[in-house]
C-alpha positions in Angstrom: -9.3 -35.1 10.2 -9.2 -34.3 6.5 -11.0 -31.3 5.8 -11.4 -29.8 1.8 -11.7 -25.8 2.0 -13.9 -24.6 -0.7 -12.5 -21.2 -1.8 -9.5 -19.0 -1.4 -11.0 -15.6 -0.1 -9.9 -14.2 3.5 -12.5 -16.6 5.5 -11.4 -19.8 3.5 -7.7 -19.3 3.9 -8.3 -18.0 7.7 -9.9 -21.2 8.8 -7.5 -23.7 5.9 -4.4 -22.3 7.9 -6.4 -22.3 11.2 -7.3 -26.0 10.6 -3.9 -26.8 9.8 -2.5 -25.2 12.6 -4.2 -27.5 14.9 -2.9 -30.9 13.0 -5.3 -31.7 10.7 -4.9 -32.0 7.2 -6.4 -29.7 5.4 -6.9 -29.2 1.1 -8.0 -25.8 -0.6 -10.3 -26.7 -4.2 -10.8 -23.4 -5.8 -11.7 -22.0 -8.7 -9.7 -18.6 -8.9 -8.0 -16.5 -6.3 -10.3 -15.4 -4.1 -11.8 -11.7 -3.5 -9.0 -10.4 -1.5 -7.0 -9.2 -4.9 -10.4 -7.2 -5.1 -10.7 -5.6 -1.6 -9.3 -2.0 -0.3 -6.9 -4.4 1.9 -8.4 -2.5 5.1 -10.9 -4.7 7.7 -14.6 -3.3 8.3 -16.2 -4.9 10.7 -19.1 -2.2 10.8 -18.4 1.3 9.7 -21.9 2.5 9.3 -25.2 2.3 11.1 -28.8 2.3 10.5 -29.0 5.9 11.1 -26.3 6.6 8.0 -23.8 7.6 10.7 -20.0 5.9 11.5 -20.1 3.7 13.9 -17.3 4.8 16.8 -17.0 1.2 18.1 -17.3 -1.7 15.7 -17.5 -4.4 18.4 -19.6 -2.3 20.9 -22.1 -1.6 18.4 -22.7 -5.2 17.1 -24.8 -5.9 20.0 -27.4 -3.4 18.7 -27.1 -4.3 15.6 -28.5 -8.0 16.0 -30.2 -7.0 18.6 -32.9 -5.1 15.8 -31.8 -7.7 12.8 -31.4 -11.3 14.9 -31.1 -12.6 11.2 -28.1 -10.7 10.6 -24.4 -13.1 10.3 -23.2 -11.5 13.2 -25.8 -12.9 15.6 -24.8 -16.5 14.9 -21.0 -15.6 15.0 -20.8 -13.7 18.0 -18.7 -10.5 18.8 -15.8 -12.4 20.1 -15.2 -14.4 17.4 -15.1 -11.1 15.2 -12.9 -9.7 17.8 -10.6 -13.4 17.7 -9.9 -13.2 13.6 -9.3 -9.5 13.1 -6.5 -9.9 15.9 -5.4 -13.2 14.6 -5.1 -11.4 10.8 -3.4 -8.0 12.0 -0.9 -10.6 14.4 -0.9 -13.2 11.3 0.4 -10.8 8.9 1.9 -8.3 10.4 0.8 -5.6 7.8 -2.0 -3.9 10.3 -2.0 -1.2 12.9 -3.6 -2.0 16.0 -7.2 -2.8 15.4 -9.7 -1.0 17.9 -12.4 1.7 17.4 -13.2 2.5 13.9 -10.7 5.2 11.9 -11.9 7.2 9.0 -9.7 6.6 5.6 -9.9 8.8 2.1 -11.1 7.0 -0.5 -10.1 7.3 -4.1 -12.9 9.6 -4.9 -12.4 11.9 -1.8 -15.2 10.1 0.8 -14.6 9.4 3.9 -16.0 5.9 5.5 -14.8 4.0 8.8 -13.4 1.0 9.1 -12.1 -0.8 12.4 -8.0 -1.6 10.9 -6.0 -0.1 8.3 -2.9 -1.1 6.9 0.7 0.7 8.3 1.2 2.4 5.3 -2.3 4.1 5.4 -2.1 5.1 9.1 -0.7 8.8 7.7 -3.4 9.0 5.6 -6.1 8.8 8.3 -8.8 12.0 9.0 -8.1 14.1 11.9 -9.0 17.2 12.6 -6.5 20.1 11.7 -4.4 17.9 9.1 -3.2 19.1 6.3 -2.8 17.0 3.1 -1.4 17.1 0.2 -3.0 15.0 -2.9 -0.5 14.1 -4.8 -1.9 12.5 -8.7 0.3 11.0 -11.4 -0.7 10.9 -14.8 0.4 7.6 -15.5 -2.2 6.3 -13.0 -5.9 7.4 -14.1 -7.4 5.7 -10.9 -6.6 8.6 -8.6 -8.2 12.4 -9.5 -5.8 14.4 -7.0 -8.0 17.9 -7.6 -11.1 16.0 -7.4 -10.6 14.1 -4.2 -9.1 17.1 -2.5 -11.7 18.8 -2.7 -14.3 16.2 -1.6 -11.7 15.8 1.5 -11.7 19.2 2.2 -15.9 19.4 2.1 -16.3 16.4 4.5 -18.6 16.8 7.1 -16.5 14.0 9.2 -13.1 16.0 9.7 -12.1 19.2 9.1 -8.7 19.3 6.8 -7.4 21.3 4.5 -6.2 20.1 1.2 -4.6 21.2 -2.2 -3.5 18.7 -4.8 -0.5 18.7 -7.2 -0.6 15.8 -10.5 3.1 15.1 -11.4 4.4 12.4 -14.4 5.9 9.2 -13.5 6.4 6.5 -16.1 7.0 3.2 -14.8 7.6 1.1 -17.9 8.1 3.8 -20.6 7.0 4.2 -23.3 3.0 3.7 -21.0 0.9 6.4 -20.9 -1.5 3.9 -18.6 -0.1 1.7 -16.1 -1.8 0.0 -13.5 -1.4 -0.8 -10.0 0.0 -4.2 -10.1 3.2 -2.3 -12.7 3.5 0.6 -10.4 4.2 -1.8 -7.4 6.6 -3.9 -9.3 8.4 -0.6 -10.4 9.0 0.2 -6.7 9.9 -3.1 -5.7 12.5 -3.4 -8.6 10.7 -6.6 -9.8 9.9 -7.8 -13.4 12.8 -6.0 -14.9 12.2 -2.9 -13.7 14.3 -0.6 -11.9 13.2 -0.2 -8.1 15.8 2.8 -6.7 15.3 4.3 -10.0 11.8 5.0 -9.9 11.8 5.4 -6.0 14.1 8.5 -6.6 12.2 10.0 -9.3 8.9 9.5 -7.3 10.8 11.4 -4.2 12.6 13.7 -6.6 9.0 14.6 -7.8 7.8 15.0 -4.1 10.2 16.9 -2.9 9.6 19.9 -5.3 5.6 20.5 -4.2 5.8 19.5 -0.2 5.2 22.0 2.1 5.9 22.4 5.8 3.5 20.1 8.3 1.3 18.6 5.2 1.4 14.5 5.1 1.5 13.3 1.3 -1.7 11.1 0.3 -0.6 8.8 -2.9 -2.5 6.1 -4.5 -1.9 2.4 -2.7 0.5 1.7 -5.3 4.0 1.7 -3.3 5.5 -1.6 -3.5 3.8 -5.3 -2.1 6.8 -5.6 0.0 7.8 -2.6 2.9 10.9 -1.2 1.4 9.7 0.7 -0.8 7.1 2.9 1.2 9.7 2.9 4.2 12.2 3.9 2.1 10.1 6.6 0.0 8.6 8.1 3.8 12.1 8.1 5.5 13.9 10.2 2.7 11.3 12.7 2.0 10.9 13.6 5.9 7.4 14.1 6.0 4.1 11.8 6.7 3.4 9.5 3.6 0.1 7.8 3.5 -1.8 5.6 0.7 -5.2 6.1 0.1 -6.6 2.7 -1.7 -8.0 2.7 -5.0 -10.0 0.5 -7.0 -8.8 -3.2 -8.0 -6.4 -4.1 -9.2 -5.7 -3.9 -5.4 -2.2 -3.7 -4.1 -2.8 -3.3 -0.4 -5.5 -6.5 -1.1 -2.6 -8.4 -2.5 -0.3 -8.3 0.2 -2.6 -9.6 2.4 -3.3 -12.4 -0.2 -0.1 -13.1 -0.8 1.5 -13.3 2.8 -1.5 -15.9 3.7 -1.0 -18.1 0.4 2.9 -17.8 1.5 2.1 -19.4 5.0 -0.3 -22.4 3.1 2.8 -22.8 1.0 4.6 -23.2 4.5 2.6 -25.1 6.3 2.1 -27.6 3.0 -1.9 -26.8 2.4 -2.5 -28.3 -0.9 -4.1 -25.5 -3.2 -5.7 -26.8 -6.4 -6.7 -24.0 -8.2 -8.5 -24.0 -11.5 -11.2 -26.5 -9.4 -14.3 -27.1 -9.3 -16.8 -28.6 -6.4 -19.5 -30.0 -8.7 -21.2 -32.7 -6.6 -20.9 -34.7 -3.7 -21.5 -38.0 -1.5 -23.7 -37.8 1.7 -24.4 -40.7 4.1 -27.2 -40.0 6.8 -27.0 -36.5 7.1 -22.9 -36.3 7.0 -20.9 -35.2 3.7 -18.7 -38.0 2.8 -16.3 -37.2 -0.6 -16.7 -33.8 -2.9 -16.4 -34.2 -6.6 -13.8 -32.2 -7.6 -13.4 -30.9 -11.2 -10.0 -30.4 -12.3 -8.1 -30.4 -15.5 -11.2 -31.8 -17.8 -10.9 -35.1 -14.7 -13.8 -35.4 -11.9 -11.7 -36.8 -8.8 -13.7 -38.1 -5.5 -12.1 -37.2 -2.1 -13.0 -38.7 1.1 -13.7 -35.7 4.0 -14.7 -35.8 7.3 -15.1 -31.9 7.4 -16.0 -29.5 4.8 -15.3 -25.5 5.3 -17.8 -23.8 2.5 -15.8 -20.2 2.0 -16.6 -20.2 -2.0 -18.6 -16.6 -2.0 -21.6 -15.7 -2.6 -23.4 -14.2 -5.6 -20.8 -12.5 -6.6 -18.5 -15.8 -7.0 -21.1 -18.2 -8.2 -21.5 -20.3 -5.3 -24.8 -18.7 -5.5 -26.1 -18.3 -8.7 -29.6 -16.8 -10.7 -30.7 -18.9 -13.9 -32.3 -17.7 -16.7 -35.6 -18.1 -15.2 -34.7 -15.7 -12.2 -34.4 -18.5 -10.0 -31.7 -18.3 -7.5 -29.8 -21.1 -5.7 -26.7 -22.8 -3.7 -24.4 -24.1 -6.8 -23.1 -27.3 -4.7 -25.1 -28.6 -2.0 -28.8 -26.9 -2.9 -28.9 -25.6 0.9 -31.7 -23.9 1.6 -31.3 -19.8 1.2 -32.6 -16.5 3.3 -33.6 -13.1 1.2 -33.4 -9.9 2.5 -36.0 -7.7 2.0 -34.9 -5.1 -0.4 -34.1 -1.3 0.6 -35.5 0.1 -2.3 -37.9 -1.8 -4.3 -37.2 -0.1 -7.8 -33.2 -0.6 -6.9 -32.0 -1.3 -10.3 -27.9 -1.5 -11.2 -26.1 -1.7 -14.6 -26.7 -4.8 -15.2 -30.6 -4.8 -14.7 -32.5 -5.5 -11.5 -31.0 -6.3 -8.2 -34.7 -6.6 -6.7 -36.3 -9.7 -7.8 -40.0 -10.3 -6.0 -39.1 -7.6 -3.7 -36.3 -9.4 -2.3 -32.7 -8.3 -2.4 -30.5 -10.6 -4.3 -27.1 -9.3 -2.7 -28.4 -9.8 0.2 -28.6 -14.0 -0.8 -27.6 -16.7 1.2 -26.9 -20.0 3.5 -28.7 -19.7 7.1 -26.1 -20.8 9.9 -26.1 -22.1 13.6 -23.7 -20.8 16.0 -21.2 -23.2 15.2 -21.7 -22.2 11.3 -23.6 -25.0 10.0 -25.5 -24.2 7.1 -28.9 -24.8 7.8 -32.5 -26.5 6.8 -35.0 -24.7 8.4 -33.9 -25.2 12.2 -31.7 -28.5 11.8 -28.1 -28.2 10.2 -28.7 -29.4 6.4 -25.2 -31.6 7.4 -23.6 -32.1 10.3 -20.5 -31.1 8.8 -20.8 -28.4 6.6 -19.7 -25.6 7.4 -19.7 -22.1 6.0 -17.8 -18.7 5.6 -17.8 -15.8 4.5 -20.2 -14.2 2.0 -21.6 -17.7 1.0 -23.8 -16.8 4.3 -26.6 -14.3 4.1 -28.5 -11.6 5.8 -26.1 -8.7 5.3 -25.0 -5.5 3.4 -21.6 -5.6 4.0 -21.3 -3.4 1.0 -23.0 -0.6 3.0 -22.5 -1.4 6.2 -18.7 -2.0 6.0 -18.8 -5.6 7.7 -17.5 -7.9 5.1 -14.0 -8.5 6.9 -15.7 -8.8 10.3 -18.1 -11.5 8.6 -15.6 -13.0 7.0 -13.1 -13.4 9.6 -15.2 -14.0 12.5 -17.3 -16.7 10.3 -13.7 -18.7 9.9 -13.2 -18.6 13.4 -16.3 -19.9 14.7 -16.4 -22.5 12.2 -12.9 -23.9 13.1 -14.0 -23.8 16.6 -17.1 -26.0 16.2 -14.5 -28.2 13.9 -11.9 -28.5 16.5 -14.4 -29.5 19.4 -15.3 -32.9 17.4 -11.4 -34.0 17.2 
């Protein structure tokens, strides 16, 4: 079959290598990289319940969870899809530690929240009772408030720790007084012209002056998008070094990215990026050709499947006019509200509430097999979606977007490969 992909998140480059795995050709159109360059680069598949608590087990606790909300994504996906795609990412990748219950990870203003996978170089970093940590700042990176997190660490409720915090310098492109994520990791990798051993050494040689006996080192997720630089900065210092992730631009994110748009490179999945989905052809219920926008051209190409993985609100796929009105960019589907938590919810950029509906919480309605749906009937009878493009969650609070995500691509490459 020929099958177009829209989007370039996790769930549309989950089921585009998925697809492709199983023979079938199989064509990414996106606009921009997808939300992975965003994310912490850990997997949630649901961190916190109802009653504001962590969830213990992700995958146990699902069934409770649509069991009070049928409308929620997970009750059309199904636990063991979940289950299927955070296996097939840690496997895929090989950047994960074994995925099971939920952990508890720092974040890079000293909270503590659960999710069910975290990547090797954060397993260190993890909260267990009777560590000891120390938060280690640098002044070149503004993102990561040693004091200030250590002390939040040291007040949560979730594990007892004790913390102290040391800010050291470390220029990685002198003369910056700022640098970001992305220039710290090529400084450790030795890429773009800068000098990896060099600033490896002066990062341990900084280390090495504050660490004390049975503390494990927390450091920004900044250490490198390949291994060798965390392995090599843990093995010489002798002691536990973990990364705590901070906000975008997001290193531990980018691996992920960038090991799954290696393997589309690999397996020869066309990726046309700067692209746009602006119409489409339908014959009798069944998508025919997308209209694909690229380079100031409008190109029609013949499917027989499509995967919809372009986002949600957040990406445009769903998008709020002028007139308040909200609605599928492509297709027109047919959306689901949720109603909202908090009715006067307001954010920065005005009201997130709009007729006492929750806008984040916007999208497509899916059958088991992911077909986006009209009321009870699938809109198309090959259409399917993924990821946040499908509504009826707060992944944002309940820490579910990766489970979603994941589990979403699976199921829909199922339904796919049982019409070959």
């Amino acid at each position: 079959m020929r099958i177009i992909v829209i989007g370039s998140g996790l769930a549309g480059l989950t089921a585009a290598l998925r697809l492709r795995d199983a023979g079938h050709h199989v064509d990414i159109v996106t606009k921009g990289w997808g939300g992975l360059l965003l994310s912490s680069g850990t997997l949630d598949v649901y961190g916190w319940g109802k009653d504001g608590r962590p969830v213990l087990d992700p995958y146990a606790a699902i069934a409770d969870l649509v069991a009070e909300d049928p409308g929620h994504p997970y009750a059309a996906i199904g636990v063991e899809a979940v289950r299927e795609g955070i296996d097939w990412l840690c496997s895929t990748t090989g950047l994960f530690a074994k995925a099971g219950n939920n952990v508890l990870i720092p974040t890079a203003i000293g909270a503590v929240r659960p999710t069910a996978a975290v990547q090797n170089t954060m397993v260190p970093s993890l909260m267990e009772d009777g560590k000891k940590f120390l938060v280690v700042g640098i002044r070149q990176f503004r993102d990561f408030p040693a004091a200030f997190i250590a002390d939040n660490l040291a007040r949560s409720p979730l594990a007892k720790v004790e913390t102290r915090a040391v800010t050291i310098s470390l220029a990685p492109r002198k003369p910056e007084a700022d640098s970001t994520g992305t220039t710290f990791a090529r400084a450790f990798d030795g890429t773009a012209g800068l000098d990896g051993p060099s600033t490896r050494d002066a990062l341990i040689h900084e280390l090495r002056a504050h660490v004390r006996d049975g503390e494990t080192v927390l450091l920004p997720a900044i250490l490198g998008f390949a291994p060798d630089a965390y392995q090599e900065i843990s093995a010489e210092l002798g002691v536990p070094v973990g990364e705590v992730p901070v906000p975008p631009p997001s290193i531990p994110g980018r691996r992920i990215n960038d090991v799954l748009i290696q393997l589309c490179r690999d397996k020869r999945i066309d990726i046309s990026l700067n692209a746009e989905v602006i119409g489409f052809e339908a014959s009798g219920g069944h998508v025919t050709a997308l209209q694909v926008q690229r380079a100031g051209r409008v190109t029609t190409n013949k499917v027989d499947a499509v995967v919809y993985a372009g986002g949600g609100l957040e990406s445009g796929s769903i998008q709020r006019n002028s007139y308040g009105e909200i609605r599928e960019r492509v297709f027109d589907l047919p959306l689901t509200f949720l109603d909202a938590e908090d009715p006067e919810t307001t954010g920065v950029t005005g009201s997130v509430v709009v007729n006492g509906k929750d806008i984040f919480g916007t999208g497509v309605c899916v059958n088991a097999d992911m077909l986006a749906l009209d009321g009870d009937a699938p809109a198309y009878d090959n259409l399917y979606c993924a990821g946040s493009v499908i509504g009826g969650a707060r992944p944002w609070s309940e820490k579910s977007g990766e489970g979603i995500a994941l589990g979403s691509a699976v199921a829909a490459t199922r339904a796919i490969l049982r019409r070959d």
